[in-house]
Structure formats: C-alpha cells, structure tokens
ROMI-995163 format. One line per field, with one value per residue (C-alpha): residue number from 1; residue in one letter; z, x, y. Coordinates in steps of 0.5 Angstrom, whole numbers. Layout:
N
num	[NUM_...];
residuo	[A_...];
zz	[Z_...];
xx	[X_...];
yy	[Y_...];
This chain:
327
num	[1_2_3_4_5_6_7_8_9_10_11_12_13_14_15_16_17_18_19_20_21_22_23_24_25_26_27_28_29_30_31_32_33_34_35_36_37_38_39_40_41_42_43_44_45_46_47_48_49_50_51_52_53_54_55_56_57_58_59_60_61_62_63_64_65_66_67_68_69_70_71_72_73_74_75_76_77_78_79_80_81_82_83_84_85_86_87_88_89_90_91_92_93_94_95_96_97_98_99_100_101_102_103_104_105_106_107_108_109_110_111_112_113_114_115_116_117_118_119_120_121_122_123_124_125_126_127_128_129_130_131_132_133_134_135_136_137_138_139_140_141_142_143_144_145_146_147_148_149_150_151_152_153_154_155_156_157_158_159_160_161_162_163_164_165_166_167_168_169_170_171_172_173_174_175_176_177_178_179_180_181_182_183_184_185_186_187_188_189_190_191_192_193_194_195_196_197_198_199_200_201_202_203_204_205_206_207_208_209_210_211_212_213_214_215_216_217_218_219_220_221_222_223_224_225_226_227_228_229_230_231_232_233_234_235_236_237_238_239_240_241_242_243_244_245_246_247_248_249_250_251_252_253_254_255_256_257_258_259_260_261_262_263_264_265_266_267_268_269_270_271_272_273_274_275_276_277_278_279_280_281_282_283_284_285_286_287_288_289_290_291_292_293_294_295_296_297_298_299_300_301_302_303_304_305_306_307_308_309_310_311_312_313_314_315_316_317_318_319_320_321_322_323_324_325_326_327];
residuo	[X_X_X_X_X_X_X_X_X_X_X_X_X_X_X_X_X_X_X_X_X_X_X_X_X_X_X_X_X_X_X_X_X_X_X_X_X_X_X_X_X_X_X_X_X_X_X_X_X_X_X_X_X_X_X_X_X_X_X_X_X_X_X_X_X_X_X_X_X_X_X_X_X_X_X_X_X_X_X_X_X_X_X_X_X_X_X_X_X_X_X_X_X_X_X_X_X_X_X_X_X_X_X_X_X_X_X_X_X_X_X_X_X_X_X_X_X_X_X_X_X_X_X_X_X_X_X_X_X_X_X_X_X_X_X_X_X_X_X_X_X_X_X_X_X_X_X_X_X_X_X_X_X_X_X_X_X_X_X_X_X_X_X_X_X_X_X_X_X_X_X_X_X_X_X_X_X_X_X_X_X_X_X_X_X_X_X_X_X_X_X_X_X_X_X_X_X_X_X_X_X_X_X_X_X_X_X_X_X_X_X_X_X_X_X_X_X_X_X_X_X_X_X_X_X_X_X_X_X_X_X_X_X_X_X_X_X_X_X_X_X_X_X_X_X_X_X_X_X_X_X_X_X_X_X_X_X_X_X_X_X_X_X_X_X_X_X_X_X_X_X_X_X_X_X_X_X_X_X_X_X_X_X_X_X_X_X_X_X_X_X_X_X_X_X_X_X_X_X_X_X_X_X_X_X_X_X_X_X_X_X_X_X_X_X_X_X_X_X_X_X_X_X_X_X_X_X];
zz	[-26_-31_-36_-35_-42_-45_-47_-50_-44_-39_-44_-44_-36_-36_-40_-36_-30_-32_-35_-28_-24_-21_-19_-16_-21_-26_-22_-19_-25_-29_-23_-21_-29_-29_-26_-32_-36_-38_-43_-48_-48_-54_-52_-45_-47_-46_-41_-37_-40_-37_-30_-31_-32_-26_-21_-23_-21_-15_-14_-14_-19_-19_-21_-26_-30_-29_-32_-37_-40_-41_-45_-50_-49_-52_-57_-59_-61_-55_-54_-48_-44_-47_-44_-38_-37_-39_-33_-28_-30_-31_-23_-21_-25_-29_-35_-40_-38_-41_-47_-49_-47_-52_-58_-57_-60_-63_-70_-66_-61_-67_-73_-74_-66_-64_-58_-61_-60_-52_-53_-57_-52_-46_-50_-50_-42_-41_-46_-42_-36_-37_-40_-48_-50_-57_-58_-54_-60_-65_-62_-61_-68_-71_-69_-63_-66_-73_-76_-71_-70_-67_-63_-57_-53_-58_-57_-49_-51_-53_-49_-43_-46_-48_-41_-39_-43_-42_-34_-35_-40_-46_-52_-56_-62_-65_-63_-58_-64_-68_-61_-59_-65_-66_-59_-60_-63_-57_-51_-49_-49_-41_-42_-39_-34_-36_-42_-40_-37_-42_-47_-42_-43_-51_-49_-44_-49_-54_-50_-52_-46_-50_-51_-43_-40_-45_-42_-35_-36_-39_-33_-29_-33_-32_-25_-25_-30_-28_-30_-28_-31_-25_-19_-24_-25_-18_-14_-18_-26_-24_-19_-24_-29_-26_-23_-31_-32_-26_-28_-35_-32_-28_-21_-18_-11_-14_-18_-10_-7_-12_-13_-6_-3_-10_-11_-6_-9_-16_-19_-18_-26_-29_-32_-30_-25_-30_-34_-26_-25_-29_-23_-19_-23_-25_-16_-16_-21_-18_-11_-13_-17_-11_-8_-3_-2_4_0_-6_-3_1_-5_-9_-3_-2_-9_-9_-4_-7_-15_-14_-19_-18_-20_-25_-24_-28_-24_-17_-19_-20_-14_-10_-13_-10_-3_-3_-5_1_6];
xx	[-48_-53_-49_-41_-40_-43_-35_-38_-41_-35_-31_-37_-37_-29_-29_-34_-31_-25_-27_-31_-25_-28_-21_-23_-29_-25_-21_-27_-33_-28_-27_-34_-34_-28_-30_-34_-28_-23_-17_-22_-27_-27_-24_-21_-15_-19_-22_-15_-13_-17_-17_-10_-11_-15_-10_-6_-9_-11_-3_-2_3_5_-2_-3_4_2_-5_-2_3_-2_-7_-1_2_-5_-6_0_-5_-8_-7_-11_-6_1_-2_-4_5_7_3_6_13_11_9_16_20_23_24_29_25_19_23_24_17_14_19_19_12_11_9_3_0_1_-2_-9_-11_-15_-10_-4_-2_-3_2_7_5_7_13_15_14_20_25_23_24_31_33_32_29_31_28_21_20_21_16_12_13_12_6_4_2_5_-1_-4_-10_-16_-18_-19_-16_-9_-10_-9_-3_0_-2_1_7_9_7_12_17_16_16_23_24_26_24_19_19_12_10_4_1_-3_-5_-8_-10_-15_-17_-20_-27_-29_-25_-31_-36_-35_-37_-31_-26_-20_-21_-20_-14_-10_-13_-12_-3_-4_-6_-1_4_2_-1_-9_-11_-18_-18_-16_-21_-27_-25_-25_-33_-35_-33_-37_-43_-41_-41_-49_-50_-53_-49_-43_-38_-41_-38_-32_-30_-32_-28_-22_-22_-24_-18_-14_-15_-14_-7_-5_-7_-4_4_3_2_8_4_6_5_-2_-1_2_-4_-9_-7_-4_-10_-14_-8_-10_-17_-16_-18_-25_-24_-22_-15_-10_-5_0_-3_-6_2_2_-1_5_10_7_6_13_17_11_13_21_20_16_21_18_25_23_15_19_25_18_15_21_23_15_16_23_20_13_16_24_25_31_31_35_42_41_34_38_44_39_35_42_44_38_38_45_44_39_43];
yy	[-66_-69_-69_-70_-73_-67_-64_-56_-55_-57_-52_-47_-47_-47_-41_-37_-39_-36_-30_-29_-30_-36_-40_-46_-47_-48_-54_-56_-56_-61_-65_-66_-69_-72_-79_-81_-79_-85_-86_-89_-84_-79_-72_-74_-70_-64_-65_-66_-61_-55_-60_-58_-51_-51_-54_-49_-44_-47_-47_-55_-55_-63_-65_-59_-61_-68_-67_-63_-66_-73_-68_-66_-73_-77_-71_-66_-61_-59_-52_-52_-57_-54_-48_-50_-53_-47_-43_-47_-46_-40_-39_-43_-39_-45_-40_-44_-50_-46_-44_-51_-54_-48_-49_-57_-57_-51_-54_-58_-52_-46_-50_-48_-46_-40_-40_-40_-33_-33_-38_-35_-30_-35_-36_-29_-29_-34_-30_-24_-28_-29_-22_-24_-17_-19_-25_-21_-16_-22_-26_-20_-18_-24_-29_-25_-18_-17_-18_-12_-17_-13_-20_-17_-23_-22_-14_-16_-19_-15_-9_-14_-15_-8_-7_-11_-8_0_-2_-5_2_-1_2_-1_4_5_-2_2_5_-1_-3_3_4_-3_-2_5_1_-3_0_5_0_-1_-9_-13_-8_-13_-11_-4_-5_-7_-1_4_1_3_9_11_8_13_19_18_22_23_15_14_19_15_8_11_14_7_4_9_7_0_1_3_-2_-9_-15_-18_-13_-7_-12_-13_-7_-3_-8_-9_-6_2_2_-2_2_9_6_5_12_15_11_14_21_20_19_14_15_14_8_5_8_5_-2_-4_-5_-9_-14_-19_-20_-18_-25_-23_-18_-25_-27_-32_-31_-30_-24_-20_-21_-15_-11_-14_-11_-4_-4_-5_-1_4_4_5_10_15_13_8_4_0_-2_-4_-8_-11_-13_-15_-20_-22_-24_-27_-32_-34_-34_-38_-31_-26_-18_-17_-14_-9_-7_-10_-5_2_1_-1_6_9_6_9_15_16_14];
C-alpha cells in the first residue's frame, strides 16, 4: 500500500499468495495496486497479467481473459498473462480454443521463460480435453518432461499429467520411472503437502511402496511442525496424500472416503483450480470403480454443469455398461 509501484514485491506477494491458496489474495493484492498503475508505466503488463490470474481464480472469467489478453497483447512474452487465458478456458471447457490460444504464441511464451513448461503443460490439458491422447505424450516427451527436469514445479507437471492418463487407463510406458525417480531427493523433506501429492502419484505409478510410506511420515512430522505447511498438510495434503496411496492399492472406497470431505476446501494446500481439478477426477474415476454409481453419476453431473464439459464416449459407454449390469 506504501509502495504500489514496487513490481518485485507485488510479484512476491502474488506467489505467495498462491502457494498459500489465498485466492482472493491473489486478486486483490493487485487490485489495491492497480490504480497507480497505467499504459505508460513500465512493467504494466505484469501487473495485468497476475490481475488476471486472480480473477480467474475468483471465478470472473470476462475480466480475467480481457485482463489477460491486454497483458500479452502490450507485450507478447508474458508468460504470466498467456497463462492466466489458458486457465479460463480451461475452466469454461473451450478445449480447441485453447489449443489455438497456445500454439498461436507459442515462440513468445516458451523462449527463454522459466514458466514455459507449465504452459506446454496447459497445452497438453487441452488435447487431453478433446481426446488427443497422441499429442498428450509428445508434449510430455518433449518440452514438458523430456529433459527429466528435477525442478520441483516440472516434476509437478509431470506427475499431474501422467495422473491424468493412468485415471483415464491409458498406458504410459515407463513414463513414471524419471518422475519418481527425481523426486525421491526431496519427496521426504515434509516442506510443502502440495508437493507430497504429486510425489505420492510417481510412486503409485511405479510401486515405491517404501518411498509412498517415507512421504506419508514426513507429513506426520510436518503436522507437529510449526510453520504454514502443518495447516496445509493436516487440513488438506495428509487426506489428499493418503487418497492417492489408497487408489494405487486399489482401495477405492477409501480414496471416496478420504477425498470427499477435503474438496470443497482443498485451496487451502495452494495450487490453482486447474491442477486441484486432479482430486476431482481421481473422486470421480474413484467413486466408479467401488461401484458407488449414483456418487459417480452424481459428481459427473456436478461437473457437467459448472465446467461446459462432456465425459467422454468412451468413459460414458463403461459406466453405462456398469449401471446396466447392475439393474
């Protein structure tokens, strides 16, 4: 408030905000700010680009894409504002629309940005969305993981988007083994729960059952911890964790059981709404696979609803084959 032109510490405030899943902090810390702000100031683009961020995550999608889409527009290299578009159309399920949003400036948000590969990573999100499996694993085996990057926000991306795939059945090779692999560093040093649950996916995916047990008992010592992460991870990450381990194990009354109750609150570890979509999807394919029908059709029909987003046929054809069978 003293200084609203001091553009470091708006961005620093902005990260922190969502790594402590403070979503209308992250709209309203640039918003107090914005005023000061204006065409002719130097790094305006910026500061519309995490603005826009922050409506998104608020849900006002009109402004968050008009927001984002001046920041790219005063300057084609802001990673941050290119991403902030992508969410929302993520959100309203305009899946081909994204693909073209992505790829039409793909040489000015990849070209030397630490962010780019979350942003392969969104573009990814969008073929899966329209059953492009194919282009999926090339954009994973290229610019998302095919360096087998041991940056913690890429080996989240990676973790996120195999998920993804193994809910949906396909299979992925030995995709999971560089993932796991480069996680096992860091995955027991109990510092942030949202990083636990995407370690706990790699070693589901390649059945370190040791590495699963070490990440579930940094988390008990977090939760006796002081610091943020000990709210984090005993109101969301722990259940979260544990839901993970339970569907690799094949329990997935548990997986329902753990994960139903933390989903309206799961912002609190931190992530978008985008990448907390995976507890969604995993509640889901959960619920269908204990046979819970009327909580899957349920939840399909919640989803349905509040994302403009079909189930697949092919998906929509097992669990019509199921109901059947049990009628």
């Amino acid at each position: 408030m003293d200084y609203p032109c001091d553009a470091l510490a708006l961005q620093a405030g902005h990260q922190i905000d969502f790594f402590t899943g403070d979503t209308r902090m992250l709209r309203d810390r640039i918003a107090r700010a914005l005023p000061a702000w204006g065409h002719g100031t130097t790094g305006y683009h910026a500061v519309l680009g995490m603005h826009a961020f922050g409506l998104e995550e608020t849900g006002d999608y009109l402004r968050a894409e008009a927001q984002g889409r001046l920041s790219v527009e005063l300057e084609p290299r802001d990673t941050w504002g290119q991403h902030a578009v992508a969410h929302v159309m993520e959100m309203q399920g305009r899946r081909r629309e994204g693909i073209a949003w992505m790829r039409g400036n793909s040489d000015n948000w990849a070209r030397d940005s630490f962010f780019a590969v979350h942003n392969w990573w969104h573009l990814a999100l969008f073929h899966l969305g329209v059953e492009e499996v194919s282009e999926v694993l090339a954009l994973f085996d290229g610019p998302i993981y095919g360096k087998a990057s041991s940056v913690i926000l890429e080996m989240i991306d990676a973790s996120a988007m195999l998920w993804r795939l193994h809910l949906r059945g396909v299979d992925v090779g030995n995709r999971w083994e560089a993932v796991a692999r480069n996680w096992e560093p860091v995955a027991s040093a109990g510092n942030y729960a949202f990083n636990d649950l995407h370690a706990m996916m790699a070693y589901v995916g390649t059945g370190r059952s040791k590495a699963a047990d070490a990440v579930l008992g940094a988390q008990r010592a977090a939760m006796d911890a002081p610091g943020d992460n000990a709210q984090f991870t005993r109101e969301v990450g722990y259940a979260a964790t544990r839901a993970i381990k339970a569907f690799g194990d094949g329990d997935f009354a548990e997986t329902v059981r753990l994960l139903r109750p933390i989903r309206s609150y799961a912002h609190r570890f931190g992530g978008s709404h985008a990448q907390r979509d995976l507890l969604d999807l995993t509640l889901i394919e959960a619920a269908s696979r204990a046979g819970q029908d009327r909580l899957a059709a349920a939840l399909r029909a919640e989803r349905m609803n509040a994302r403009r987003e079909t189930i697949p046929a092919k998906l929509k054809n097992v669990r019509a084959r199921r109901l059947a069978a049990a009628s």
